[in-house]
N, C-alpha and C positions, 0 to 999 in steps of 0.2 A: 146881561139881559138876554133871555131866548128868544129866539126869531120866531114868530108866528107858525113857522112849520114845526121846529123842535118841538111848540103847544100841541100840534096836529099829531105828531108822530108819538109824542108821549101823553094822548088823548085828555092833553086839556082842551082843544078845541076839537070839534066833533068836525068830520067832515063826510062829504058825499064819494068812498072812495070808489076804485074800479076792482082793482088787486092790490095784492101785499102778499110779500114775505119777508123772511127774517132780518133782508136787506133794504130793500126797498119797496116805497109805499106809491100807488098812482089813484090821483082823487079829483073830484070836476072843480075847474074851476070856478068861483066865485065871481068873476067879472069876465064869460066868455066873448070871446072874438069870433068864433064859428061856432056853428052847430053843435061837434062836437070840438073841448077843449077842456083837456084833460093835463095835472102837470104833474109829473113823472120826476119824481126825489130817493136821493139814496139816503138810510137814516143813520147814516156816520155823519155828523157834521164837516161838512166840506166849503169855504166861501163861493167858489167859483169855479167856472171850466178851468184854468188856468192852475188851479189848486188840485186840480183833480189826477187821481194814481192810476196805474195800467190796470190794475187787479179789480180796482171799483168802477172804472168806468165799460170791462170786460161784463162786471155784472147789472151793471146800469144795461148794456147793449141787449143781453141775453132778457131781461124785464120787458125794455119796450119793446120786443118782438112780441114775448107773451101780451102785453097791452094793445097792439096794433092789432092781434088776433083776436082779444077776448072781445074788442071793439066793433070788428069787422072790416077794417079797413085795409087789409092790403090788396085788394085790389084794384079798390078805387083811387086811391091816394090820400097821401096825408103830407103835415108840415112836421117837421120838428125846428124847434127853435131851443136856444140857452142864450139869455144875454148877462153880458159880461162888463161888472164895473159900469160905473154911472155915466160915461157916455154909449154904453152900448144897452141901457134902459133898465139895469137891473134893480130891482126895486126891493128884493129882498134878502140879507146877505148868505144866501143858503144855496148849493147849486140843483138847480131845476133844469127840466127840459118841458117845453109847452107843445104838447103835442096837439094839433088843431088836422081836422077831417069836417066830413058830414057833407059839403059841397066844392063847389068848382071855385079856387080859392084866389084873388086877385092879389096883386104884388104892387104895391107904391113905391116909386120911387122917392127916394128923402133928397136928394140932392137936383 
């Protein structure tokens, strides 16, 4: 069964992207947390950080640069986030990064 991004990436589900190339796709998310929140995917299937090679996450780095400019945000600041395996929230088995901006962003403690 394909993970809801595979649908995205091979446009069975439409989405609100930012950029794309031949590697990787960056598109808004659908249940944001800030202002802007944008989640930033490489389209080789990959489960997790943890899964992830020197060469794709080389081109994963070099995207969200291009995404945090076409955005506007490198001056202001931004979050980036990946969570990883079910205790660290990941909710879809595909590796993302949740890039969050637009305002002054507060930090909860969980513990």
């Amino acid at each position: 069964m394909s993970s809801i991004f595979k649908k995205i990436i091979d446009g069975e589900i439409s989405c609100k992207k930012v950029l794309e190339n031949e590697k990787c796709l960056a598109f808004y998310d659908i249940n944001p947390q800030a202002p802007i929140h944008v989640l930033i995917i490489p389209k080789k299937e990959i489960k997790d950080f943890s899964s992830l090679d020197c060469q794709t996450m080389s081109e994963l780095l070099e995207f969200t640069h291009q995404v945090v400019k076409t955005l506007g945000l490198e001056e202001k600041g931004y979050r980036l986030i990946t969570n990883v395996g079910e205790n660290g929230g990941q909710e879809v088995p595909h590796l993302h990064f949740h890039l969050l901006g637009g305002a002054k962003l507060k930090w909860e403690r969980l513990a």
